[in-house]
BAVEX-969380 format. One line per 3 residues: for each residue y, x, z of N, C-alpha, C, O. Coordinates in Angstrom, 3 decimals. Example, Ala and Ser with C-alpha at 12.3 -4.5 7.8 and 13.67 -1.06 7.14 Angstrom:
2
-5.690 13.190 7.800 -4.500 12.300 7.800 -3.300 13.200 7.800 -3.319 14.236 8.465  -2.250 12.850 7.080 -1.060 13.670 7.140 0.030 12.900 7.870 1.138 13.409 8.039
! end
This chain:
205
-5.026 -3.629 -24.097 -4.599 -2.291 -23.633 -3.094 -2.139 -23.865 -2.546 -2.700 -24.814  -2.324 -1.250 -22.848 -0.742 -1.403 -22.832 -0.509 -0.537 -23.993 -1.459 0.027 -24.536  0.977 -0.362 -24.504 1.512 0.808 -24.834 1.406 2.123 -23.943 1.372 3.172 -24.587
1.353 2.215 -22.659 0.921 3.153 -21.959 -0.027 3.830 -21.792 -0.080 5.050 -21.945  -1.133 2.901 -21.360 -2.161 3.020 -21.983 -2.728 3.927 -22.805 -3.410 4.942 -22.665  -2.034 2.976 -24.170 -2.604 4.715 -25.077 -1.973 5.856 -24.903 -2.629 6.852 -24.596
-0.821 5.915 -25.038 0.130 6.916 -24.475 -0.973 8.087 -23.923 -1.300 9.177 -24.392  -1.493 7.167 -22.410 -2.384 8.175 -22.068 -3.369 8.615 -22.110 -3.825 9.589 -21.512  -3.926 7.773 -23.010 -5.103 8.146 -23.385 -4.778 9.239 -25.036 -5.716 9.973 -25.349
-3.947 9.259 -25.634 -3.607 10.016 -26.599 -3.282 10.888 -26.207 -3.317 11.793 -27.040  -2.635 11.418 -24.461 -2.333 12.390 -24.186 -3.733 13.450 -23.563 -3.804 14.673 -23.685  -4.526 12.735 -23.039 -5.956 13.180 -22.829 -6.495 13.471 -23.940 -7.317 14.342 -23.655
-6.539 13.273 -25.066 -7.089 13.592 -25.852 -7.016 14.538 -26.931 -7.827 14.884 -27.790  -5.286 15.019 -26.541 -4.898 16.182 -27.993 -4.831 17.025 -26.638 -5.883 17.646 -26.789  -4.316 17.485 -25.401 -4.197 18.343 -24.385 -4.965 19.361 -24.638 -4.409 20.459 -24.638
-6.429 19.307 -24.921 -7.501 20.278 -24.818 -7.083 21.066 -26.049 -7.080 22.294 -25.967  -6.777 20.546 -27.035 -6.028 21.160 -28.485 -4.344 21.929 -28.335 -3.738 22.286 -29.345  -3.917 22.050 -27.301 -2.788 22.453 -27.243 -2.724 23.564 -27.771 -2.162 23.694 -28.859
-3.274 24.590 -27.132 -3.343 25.885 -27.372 -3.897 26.418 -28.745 -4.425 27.464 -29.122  -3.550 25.271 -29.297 -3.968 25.619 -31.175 -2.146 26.107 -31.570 -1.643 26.890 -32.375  -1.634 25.228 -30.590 -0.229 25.040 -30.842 0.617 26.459 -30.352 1.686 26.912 -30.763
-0.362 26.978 -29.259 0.272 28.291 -28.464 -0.162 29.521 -29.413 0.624 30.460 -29.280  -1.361 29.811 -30.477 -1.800 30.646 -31.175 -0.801 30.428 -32.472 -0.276 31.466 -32.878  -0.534 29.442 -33.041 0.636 29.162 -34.071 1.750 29.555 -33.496 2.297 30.528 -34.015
2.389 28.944 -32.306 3.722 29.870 -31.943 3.405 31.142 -31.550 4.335 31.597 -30.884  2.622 31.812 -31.653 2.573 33.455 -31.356 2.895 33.677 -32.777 4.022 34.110 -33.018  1.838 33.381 -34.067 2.060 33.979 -35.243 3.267 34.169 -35.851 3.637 35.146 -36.502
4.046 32.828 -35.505 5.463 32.478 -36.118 6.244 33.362 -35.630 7.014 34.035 -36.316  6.095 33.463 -34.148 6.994 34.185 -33.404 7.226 35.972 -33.802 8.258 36.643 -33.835  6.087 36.263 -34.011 5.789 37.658 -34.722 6.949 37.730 -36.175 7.860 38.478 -36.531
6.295 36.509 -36.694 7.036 36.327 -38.457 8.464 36.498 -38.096 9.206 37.259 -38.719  8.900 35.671 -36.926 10.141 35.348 -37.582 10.906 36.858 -37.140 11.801 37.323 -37.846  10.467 37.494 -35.982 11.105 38.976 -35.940 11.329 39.657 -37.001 12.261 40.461 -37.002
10.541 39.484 -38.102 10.161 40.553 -39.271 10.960 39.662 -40.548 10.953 40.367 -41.557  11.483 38.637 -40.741 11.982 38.077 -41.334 13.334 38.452 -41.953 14.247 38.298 -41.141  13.820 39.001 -43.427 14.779 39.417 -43.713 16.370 38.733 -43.688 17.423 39.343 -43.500
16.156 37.075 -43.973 17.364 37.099 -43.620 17.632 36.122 -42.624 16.675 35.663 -42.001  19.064 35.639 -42.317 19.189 35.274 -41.076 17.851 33.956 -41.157 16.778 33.741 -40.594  18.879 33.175 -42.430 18.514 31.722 -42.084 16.885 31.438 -41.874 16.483 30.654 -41.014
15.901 32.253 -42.864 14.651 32.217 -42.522 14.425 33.045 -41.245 13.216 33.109 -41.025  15.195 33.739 -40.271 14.749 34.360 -38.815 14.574 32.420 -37.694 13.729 31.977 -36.915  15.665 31.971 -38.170 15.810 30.989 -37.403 15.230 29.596 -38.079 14.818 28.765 -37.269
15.168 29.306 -39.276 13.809 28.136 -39.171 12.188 28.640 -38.582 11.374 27.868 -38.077  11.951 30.364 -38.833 10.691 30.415 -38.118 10.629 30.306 -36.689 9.592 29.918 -36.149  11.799 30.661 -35.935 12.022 30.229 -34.890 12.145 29.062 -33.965 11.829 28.967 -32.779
12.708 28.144 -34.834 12.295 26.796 -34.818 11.298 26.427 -34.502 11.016 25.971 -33.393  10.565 26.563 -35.455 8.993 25.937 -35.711 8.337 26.733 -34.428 7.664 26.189 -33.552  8.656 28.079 -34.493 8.111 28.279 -33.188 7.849 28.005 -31.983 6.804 27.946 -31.336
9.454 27.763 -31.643 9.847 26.875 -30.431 9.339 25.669 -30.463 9.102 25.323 -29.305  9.057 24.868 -31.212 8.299 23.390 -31.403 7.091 23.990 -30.752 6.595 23.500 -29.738  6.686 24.918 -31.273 4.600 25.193 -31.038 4.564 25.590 -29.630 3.491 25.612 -29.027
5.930 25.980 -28.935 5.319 26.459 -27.318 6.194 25.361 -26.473 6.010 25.184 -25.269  6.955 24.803 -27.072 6.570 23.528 -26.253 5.872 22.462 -25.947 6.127 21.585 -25.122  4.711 22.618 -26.866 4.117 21.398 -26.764 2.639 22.739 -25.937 1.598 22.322 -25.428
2.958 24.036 -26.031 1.876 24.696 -25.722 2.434 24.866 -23.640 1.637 24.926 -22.704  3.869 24.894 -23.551 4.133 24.939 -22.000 4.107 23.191 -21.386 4.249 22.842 -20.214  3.921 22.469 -22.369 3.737 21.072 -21.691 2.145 20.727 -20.753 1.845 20.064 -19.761
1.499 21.513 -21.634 0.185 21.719 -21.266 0.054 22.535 -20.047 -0.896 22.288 -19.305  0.985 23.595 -19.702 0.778 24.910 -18.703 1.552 24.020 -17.549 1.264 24.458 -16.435  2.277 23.115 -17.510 2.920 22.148 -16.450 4.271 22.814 -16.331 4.874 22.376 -15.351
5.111 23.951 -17.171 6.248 24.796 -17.129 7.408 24.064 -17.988 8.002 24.414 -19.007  7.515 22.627 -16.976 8.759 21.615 -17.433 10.123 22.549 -17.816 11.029 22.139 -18.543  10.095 23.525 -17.351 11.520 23.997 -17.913 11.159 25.186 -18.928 12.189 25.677 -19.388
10.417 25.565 -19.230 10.147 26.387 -20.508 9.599 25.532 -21.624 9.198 25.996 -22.691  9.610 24.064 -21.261 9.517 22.886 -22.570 11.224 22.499 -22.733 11.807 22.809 -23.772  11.687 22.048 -22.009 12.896 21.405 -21.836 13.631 22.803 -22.838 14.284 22.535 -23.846
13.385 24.416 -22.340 14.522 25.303 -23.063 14.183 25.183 -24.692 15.085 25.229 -25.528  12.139 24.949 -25.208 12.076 25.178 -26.598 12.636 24.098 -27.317 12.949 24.144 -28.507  12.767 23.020 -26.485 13.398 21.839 -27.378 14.968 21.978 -27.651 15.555 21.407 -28.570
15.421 22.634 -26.923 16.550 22.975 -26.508 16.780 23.864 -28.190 17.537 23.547 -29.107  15.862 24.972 -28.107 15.990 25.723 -28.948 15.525 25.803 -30.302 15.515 26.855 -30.940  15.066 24.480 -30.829 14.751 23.653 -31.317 15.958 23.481 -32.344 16.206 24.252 -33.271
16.775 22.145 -31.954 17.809 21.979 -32.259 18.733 22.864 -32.514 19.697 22.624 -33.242  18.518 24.004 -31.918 20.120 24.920 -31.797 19.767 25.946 -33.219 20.589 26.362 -34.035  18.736 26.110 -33.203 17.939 26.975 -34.616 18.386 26.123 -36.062 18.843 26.732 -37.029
18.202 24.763 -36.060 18.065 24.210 -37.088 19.317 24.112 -37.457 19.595 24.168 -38.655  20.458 23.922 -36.333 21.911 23.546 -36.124 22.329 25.080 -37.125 22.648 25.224 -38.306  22.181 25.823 -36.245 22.648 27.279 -36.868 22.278 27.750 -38.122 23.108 28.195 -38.914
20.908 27.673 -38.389 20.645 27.752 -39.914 21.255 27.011 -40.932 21.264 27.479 -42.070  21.609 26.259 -40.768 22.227 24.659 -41.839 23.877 25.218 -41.525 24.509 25.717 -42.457  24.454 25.098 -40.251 25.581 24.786 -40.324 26.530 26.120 -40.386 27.659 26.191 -40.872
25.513 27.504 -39.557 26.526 28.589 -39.417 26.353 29.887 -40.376 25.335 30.565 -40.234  27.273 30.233 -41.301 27.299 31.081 -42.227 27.864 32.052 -41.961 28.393 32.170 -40.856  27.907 32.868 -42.743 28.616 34.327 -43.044 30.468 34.357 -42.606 31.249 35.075 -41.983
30.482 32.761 -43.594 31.970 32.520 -43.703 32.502 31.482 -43.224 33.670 31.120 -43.362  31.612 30.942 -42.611 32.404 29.499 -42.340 31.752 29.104 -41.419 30.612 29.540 -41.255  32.376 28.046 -40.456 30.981 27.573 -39.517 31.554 26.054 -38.918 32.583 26.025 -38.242
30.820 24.866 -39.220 31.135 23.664 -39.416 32.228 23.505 -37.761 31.961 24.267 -36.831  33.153 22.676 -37.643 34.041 22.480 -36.974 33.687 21.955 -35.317 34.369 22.054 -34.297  32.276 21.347 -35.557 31.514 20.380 -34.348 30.418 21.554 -34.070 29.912 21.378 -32.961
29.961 22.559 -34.659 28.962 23.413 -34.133 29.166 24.165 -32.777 28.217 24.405 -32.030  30.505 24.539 -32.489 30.761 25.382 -31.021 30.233 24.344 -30.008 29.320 24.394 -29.184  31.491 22.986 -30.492 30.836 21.935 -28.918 29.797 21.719 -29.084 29.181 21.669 -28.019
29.174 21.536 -29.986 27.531 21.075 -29.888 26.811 22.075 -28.792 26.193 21.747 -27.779  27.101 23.502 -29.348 26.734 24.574 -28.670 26.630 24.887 -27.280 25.749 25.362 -26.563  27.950 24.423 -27.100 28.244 24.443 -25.362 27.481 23.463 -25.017 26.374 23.735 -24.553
27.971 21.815 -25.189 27.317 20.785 -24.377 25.352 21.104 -24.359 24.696 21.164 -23.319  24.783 21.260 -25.761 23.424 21.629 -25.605 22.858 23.064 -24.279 21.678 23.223 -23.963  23.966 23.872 -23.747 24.096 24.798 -22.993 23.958 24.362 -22.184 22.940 24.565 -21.521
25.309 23.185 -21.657 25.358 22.308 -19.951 23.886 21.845 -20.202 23.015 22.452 -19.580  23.518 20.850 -21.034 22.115 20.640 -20.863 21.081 21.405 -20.774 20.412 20.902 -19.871  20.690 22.068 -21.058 19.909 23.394 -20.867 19.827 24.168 -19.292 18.848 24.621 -18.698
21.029 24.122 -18.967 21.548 24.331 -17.561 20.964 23.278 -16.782 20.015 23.505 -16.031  21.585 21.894 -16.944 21.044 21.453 -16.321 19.401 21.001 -16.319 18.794 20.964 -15.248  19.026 20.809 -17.037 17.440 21.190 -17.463 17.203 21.942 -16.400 16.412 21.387 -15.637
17.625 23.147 -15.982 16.682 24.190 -15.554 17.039 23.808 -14.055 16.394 24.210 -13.086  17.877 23.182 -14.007 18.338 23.130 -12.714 17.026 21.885 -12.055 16.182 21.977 -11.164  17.400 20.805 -12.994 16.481 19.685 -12.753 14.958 19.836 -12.608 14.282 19.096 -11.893
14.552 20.679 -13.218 13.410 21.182 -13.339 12.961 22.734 -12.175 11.806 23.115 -11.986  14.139 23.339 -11.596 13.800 24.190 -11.388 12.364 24.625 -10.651 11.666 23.744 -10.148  12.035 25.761 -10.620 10.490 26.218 -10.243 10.342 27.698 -10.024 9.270 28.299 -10.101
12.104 28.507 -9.604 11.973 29.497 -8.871 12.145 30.781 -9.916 13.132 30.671 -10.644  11.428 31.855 -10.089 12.131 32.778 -10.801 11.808 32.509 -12.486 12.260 33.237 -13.370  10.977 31.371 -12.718 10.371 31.339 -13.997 11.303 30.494 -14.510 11.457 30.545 -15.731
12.173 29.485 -13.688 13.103 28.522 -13.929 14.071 29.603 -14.275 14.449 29.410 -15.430  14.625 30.652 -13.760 16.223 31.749 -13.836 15.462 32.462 -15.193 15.948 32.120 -16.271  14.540 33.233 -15.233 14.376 33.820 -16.549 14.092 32.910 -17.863 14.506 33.411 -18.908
13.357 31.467 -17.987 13.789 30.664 -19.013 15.161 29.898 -19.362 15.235 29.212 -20.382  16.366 30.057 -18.377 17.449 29.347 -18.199 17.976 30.486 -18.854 18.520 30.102 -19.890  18.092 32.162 -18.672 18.672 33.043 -19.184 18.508 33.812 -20.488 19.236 34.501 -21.203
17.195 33.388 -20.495 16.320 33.683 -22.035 17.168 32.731 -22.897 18.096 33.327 -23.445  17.108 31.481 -23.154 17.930 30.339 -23.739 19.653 30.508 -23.590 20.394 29.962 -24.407  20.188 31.333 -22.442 21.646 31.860 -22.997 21.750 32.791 -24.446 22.563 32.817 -25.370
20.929 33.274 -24.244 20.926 34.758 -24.797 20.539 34.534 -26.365 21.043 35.100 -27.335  19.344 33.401 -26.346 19.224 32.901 -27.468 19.878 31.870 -27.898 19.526 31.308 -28.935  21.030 31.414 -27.109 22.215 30.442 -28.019 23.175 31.303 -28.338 23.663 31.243 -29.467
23.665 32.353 -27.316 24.338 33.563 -28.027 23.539 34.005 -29.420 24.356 34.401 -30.251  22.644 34.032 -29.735 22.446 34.722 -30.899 22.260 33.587 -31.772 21.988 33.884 -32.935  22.299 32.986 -31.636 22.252 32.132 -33.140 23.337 31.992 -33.717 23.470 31.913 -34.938
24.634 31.926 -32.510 25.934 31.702 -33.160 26.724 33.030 -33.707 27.931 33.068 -33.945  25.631 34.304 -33.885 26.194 35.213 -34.600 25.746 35.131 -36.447 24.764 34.600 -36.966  26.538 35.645 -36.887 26.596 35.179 -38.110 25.544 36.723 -38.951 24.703 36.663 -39.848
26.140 38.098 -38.086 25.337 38.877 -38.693 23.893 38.953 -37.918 23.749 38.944 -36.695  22.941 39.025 -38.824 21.261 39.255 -38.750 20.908 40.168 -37.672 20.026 39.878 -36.863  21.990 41.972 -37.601 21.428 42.856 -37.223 21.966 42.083 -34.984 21.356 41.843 -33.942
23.023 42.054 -35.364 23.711 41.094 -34.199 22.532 39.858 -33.741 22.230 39.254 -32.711  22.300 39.879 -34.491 21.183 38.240 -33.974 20.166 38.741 -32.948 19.918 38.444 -31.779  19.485 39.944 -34.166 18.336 40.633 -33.153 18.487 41.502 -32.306 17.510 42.202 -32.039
19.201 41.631 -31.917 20.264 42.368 -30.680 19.799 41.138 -29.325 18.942 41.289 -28.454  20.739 39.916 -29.567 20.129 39.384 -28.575 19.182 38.633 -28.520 19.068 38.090 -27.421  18.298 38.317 -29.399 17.397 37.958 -29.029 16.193 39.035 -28.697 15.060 38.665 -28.391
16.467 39.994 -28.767 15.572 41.192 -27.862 15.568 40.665 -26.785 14.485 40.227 -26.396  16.842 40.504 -25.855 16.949 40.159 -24.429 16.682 38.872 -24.208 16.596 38.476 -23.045  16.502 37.987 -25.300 16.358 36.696 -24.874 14.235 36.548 -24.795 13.503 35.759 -24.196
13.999 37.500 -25.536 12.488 37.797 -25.721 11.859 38.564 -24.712 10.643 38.740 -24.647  12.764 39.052 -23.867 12.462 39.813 -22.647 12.529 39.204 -21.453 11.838 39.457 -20.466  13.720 38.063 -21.605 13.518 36.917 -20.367 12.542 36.591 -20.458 11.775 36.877 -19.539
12.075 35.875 -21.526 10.972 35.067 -22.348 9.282 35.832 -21.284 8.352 35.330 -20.653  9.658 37.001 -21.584 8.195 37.769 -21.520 8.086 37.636 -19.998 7.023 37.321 -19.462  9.303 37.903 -19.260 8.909 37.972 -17.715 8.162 36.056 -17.245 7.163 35.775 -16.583
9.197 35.112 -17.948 8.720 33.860 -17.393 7.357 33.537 -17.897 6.709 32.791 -17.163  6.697 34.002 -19.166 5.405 33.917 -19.708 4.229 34.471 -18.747 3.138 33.942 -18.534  4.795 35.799 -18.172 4.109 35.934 -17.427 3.773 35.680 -15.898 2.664 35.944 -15.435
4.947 35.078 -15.050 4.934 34.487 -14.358 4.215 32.936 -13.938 3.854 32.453 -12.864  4.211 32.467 -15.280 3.651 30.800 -15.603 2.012 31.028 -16.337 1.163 30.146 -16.467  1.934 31.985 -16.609 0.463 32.222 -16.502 0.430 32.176 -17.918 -0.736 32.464 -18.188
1.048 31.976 -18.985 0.905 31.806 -20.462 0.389 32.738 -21.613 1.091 32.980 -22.595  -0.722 33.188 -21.465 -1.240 34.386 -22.346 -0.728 34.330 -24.009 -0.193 35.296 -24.553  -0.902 33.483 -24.454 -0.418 33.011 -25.739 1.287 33.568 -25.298 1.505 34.775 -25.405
2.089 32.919 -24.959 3.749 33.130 -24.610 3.716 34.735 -24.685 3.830 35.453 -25.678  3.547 35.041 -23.491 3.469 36.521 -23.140 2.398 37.653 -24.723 2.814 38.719 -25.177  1.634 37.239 -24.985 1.215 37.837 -26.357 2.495 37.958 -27.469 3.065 38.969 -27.880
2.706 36.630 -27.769 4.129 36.468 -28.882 5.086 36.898 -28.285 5.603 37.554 -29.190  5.910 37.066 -27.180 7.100 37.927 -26.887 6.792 39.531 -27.117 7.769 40.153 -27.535  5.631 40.274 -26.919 5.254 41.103 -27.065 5.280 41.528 -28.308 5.672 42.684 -28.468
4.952 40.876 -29.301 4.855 40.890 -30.961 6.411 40.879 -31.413 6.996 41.769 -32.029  6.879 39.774 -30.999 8.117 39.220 -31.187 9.155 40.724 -30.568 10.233 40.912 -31.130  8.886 41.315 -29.867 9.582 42.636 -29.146 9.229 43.617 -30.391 9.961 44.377 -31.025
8.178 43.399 -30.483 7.928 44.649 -31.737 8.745 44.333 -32.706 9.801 44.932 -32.908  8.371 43.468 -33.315 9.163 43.211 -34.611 10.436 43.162 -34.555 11.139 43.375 -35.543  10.857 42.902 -33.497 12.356 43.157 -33.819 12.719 44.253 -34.229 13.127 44.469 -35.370
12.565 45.371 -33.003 12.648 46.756 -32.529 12.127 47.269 -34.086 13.065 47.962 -34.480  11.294 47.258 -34.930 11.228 47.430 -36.482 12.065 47.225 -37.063 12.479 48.111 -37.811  12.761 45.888 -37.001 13.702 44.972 -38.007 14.700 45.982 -37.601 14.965 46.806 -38.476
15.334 46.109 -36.433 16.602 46.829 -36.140 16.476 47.700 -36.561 17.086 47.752 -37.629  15.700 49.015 -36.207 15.539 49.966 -36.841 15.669 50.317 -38.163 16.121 51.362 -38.630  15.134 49.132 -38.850 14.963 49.400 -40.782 16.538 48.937 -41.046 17.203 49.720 -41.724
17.216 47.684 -40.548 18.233 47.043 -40.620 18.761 48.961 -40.507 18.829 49.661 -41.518  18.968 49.314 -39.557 19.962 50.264 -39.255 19.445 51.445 -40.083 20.429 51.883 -40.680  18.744 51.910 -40.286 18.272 52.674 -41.871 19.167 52.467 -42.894 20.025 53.221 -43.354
18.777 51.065 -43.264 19.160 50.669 -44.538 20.636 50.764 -44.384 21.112 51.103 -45.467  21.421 50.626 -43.606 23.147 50.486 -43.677 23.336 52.180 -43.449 24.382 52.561 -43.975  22.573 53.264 -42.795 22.734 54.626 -43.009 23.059 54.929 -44.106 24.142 55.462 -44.351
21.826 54.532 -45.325 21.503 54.525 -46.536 22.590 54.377 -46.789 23.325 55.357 -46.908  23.182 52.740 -47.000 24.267 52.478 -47.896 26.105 53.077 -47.528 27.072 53.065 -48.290  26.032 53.435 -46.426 26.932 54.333 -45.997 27.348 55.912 -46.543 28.448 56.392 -46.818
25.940 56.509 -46.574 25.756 57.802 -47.159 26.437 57.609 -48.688 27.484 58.132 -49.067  25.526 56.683 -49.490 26.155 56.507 -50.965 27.019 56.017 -51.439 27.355 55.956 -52.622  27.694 55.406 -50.060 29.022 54.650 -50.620 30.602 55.550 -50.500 31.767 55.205 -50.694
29.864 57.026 -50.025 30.747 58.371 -49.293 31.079 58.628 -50.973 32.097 58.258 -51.558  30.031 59.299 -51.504 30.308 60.332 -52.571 31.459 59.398 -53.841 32.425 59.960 -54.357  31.037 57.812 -54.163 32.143 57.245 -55.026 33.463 57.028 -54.334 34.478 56.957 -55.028
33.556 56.884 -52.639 35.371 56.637 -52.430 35.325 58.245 -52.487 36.523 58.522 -52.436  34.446 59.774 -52.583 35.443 60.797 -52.617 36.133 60.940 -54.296 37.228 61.249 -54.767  34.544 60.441 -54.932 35.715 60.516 -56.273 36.710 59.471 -56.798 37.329 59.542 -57.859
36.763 58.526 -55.916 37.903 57.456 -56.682 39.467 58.499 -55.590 40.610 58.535 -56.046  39.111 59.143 -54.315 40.332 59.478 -53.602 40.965 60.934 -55.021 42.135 61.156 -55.336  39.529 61.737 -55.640 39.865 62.645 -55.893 40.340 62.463 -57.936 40.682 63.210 -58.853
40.103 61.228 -57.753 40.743 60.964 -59.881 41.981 60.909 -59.664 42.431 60.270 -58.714  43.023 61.824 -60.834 43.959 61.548 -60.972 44.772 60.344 -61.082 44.181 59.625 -61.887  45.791 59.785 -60.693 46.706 58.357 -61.285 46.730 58.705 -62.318 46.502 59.809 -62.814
47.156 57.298 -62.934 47.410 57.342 -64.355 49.337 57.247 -64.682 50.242 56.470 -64.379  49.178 58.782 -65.606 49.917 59.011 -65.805 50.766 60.349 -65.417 51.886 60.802 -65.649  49.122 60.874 -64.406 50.058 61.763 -63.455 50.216 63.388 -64.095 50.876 64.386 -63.803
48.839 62.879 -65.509 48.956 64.470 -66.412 50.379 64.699 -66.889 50.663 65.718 -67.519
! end
């Protein structure tokens, strides 16, 4: 028997199991919305993106595999390499060229409006990884979860379209509490600059 061979016969044989892979990327996908800080938003994202590509390989949606692998790499890249304060010197070009590819991916693959909303979903989510603040992150990946939702449902993906749905919620929470919590620390950070504006200098009795 060839190397091919098994190939395909290993591929006949986990296929029917895919969608173990599409119920795991829903859960993750939920998690990682709700996730406090950046770097754990984007390894659950990761892992996510791993679970619906191997779950759109199964649905025959070559370019909504081609974008999670895509997004794959760009998650793991950003978590490791891009910080608060610093951001490694090779991460932008990486960024772009993984973009042209992605592009062209969708191009190579194209399949009509499900090809334009996974090609634009994957802008939106390389824009957000390369933001450094959290509340900024989930900003665009709202819109990148909203491309997401139209091509899920176009390609027939109940699992996809479930987790963008979740994944929409949780954000729309996260932002919300995110933007709470900086109300909060705004309000209390009023009353100590009025009394540091209102203490005398020293010396001035």
């Amino acid at each position: 028997m060839s190397p091919a061979d098994l190939v395909f016969l290993a591929w006949h044989a986990a296929r029917d199991h895919l969608d173990l892979f599409g119920s795991l990327g829903l859960c993750l996908g939920f998690a990682g919305g709700m996730m406090p800080r950046r770097s754990l938003i984007l390894f659950t994202s990761a892992a996510c993106s791993a679970c619906f590509a191997l779950h759109f390989l199964q649905l025959g949606a070559q370019t909504g595999t081609a974008m999670c692998l895509v997004s794959v790499m760009q998650s793991v890249v950003a978590a490791r390499w891009i910080g608060a304060e610093s951001r490694a010197p090779w991460v932008a070009p990486l960024f772009v060229a993984s973009s042209l590819v992605a592009m062209g991916l969708t191009l190579a693959t194209w399949n009509g409006w499900p090809s334009a909303c996974a090609g634009l979903g994957s802008l939106l989510a390389t824009t957000a990884r390369l933001q450094a603040d959290p509340q900024a992150m989930r900003r665009f990946f709202l819109g990148s979860s909203s491309c997401w939702a139209l091509h899920n449902t176009l390609v027939g993906s109940v699992f996809g379209l479930t987790c963008d749905l979740l994944t929409l919620t949780a954000l729309v929470i996260a932002l919300v509490r995110g933007g709470s919590a900086r109300s909060v620390s705004a309000r209390a950070a009023e009353p100590s600059a009025a009394s540091s504006a209102a203490a005398p200098l020293p010396g001035a009795v």
